[in-house]
BALUMLO-329926 format. One record per residue (C-alpha): residue in one letter; residue number from 0; chain; x, y, z. Coordinates in nm, 2 decimals. Example, Ala and Ser with C-alpha at 12.3 -4.5 7.8 and 13.67 -1.06 7.14 Angstrom:
// BALUMLO-329926
R  code  pos  unit       X       Y       Z
R     A    0     A    1.23   -0.45    0.78
R     S    1     A    1.37   -0.11    0.71
//
This chain:
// BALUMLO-329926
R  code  pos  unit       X       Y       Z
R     X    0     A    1.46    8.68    2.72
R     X    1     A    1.83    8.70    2.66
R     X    2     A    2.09    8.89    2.81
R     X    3     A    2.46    8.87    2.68
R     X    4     A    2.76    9.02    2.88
R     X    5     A    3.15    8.99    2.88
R     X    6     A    3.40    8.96    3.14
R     X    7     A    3.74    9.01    2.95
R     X    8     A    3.72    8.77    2.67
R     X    9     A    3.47    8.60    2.80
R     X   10     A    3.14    8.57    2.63
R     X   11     A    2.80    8.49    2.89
R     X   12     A    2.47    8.44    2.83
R     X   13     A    2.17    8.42    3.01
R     X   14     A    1.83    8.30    2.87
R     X   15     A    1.49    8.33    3.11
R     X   16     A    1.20    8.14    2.92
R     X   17     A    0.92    7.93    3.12
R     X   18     A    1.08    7.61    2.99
R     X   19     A    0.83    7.30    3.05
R     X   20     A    0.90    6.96    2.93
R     X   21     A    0.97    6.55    3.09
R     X   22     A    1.16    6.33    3.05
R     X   23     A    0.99    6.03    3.15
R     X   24     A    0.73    5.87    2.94
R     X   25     A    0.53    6.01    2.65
R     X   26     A    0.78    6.05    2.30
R     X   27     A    1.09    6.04    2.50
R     X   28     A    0.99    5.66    2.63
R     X   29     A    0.83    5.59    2.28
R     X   30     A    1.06    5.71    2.03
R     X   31     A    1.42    5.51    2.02
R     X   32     A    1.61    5.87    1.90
R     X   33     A    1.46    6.05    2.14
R     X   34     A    1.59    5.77    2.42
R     X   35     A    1.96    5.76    2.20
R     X   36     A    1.98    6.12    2.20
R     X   37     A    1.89    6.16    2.62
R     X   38     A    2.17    5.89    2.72
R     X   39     A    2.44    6.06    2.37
R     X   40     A    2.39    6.40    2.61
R     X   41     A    2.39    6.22    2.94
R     X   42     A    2.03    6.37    3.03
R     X   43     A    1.90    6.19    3.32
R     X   44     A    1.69    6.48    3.49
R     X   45     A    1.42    6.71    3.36
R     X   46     A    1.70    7.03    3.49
R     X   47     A    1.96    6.86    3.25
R     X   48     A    1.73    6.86    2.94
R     X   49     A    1.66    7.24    3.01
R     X   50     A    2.01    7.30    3.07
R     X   51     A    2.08    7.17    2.73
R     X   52     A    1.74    7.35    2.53
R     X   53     A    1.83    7.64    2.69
R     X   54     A    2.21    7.62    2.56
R     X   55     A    2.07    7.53    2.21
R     X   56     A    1.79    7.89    2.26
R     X   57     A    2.10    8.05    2.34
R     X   58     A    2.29    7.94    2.03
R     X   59     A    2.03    8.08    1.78
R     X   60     A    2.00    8.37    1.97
R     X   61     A    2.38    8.43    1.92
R     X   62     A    2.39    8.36    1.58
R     X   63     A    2.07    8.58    1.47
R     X   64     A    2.26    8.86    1.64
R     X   65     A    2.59    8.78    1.44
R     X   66     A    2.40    8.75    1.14
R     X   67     A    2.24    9.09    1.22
R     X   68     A    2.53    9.26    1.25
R     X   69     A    2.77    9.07    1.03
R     X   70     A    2.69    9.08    0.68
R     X   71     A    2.33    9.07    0.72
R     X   72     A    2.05    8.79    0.72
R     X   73     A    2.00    8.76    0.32
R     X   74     A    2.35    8.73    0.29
R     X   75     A    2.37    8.45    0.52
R     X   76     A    2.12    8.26    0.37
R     X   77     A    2.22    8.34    0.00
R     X   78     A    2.53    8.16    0.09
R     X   79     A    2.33    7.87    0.24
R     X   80     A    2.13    7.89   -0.01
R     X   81     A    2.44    7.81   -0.28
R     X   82     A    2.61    7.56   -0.05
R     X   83     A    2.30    7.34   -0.12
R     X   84     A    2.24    7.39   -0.41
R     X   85     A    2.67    7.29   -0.45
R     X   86     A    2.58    6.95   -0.26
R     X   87     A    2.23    6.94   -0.46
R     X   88     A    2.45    6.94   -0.78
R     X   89     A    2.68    6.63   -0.66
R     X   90     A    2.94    6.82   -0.58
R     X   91     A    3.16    6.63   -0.25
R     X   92     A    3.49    6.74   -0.06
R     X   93     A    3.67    7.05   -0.15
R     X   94     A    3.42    7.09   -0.44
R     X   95     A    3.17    7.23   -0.23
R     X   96     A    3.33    7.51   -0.11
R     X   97     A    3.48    7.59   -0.44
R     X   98     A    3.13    7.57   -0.61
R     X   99     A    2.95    7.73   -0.33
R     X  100     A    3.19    8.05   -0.43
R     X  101     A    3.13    8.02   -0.75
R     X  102     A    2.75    8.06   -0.68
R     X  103     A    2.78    8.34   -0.52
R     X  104     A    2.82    8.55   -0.83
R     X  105     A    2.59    8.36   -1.08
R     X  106     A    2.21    8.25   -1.10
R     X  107     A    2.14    8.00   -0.80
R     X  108     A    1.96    7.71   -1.02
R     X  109     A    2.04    7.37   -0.98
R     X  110     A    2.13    7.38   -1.37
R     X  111     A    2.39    7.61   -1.34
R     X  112     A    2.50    7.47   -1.02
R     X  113     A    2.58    7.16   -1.27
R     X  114     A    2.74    7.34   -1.50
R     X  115     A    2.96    7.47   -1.31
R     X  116     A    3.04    7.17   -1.10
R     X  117     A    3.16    7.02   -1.45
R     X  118     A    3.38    7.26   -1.58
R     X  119     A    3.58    7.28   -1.20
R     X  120     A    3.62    6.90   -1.26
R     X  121     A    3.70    6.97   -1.61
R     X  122     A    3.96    7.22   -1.52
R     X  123     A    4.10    6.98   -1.26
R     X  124     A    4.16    6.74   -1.48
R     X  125     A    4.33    6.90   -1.71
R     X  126     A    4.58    7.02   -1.44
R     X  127     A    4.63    6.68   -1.36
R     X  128     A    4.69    6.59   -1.68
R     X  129     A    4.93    6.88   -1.72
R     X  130     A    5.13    6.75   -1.42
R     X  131     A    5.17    6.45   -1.56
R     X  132     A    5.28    6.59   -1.84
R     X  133     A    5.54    6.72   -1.71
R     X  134     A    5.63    6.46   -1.47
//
């Protein structure tokens, strides 16, 4: 169904799926997203809106493969997995990413996702407080 290539540093791919859908009428004339998202992606033809489904087909494809041969499916979604459970927790900004690390080597519950997230604040503000300190 998918065929990927390169040309020097170019990366192509090709995707060949019977691909039938409208545009006009049924949930695309009843549902307002469905209308905002056709005129946000300037879809006016039925070839447009496979142009685009077949971009998005082609997306996945590219990153299943990357997650194949990267570090490996369960990895990938282990660190999902903790990201959410980071934003899940209440942690926002720079937090996330700092939390989501820290997840990665502890028990993915929401209660130590918590924890965690409080002792990172804790810690920050104490180096704030230090830096006033010696301000």
């Amino acid at each position: 169904m998918t065929r990927w290539t390169t040309d020097g540093k170019m990366l192509h791919g090709q995707l060949r799926v019977p691909l039938q859908l409208g545009v006009v009428g049924g949930a695309t004339a009843a549902l307002p997203l469905a209308q905002i998202a056709m005129r946000l992606g300037k879809i006016a033809t039925v070839a447009d809106a496979q142009a685009v489904l077949a971009a998005l087909g082609l997306v996945q494809n590219l990153a299943a493969l990357r997650a194949l041969v990267g570090p490996g499916i369960q990895s990938g979604h282990m660190a999902l997995q903790a990201g959410a459970l980071a934003i899940a927790a209440g942690a926002t900004g720079t937090e996330i990413d700092a939390l989501t690390h820290l997840l990665q080597t502890t028990d993915k519950t929401i209660g130590r996702a918590k924890e965690l997230l409080a002792q990172l604040r804790a810690d920050k503000q104490s180096e704030e407080n230090d830096n006033e300190d010696r301000d």
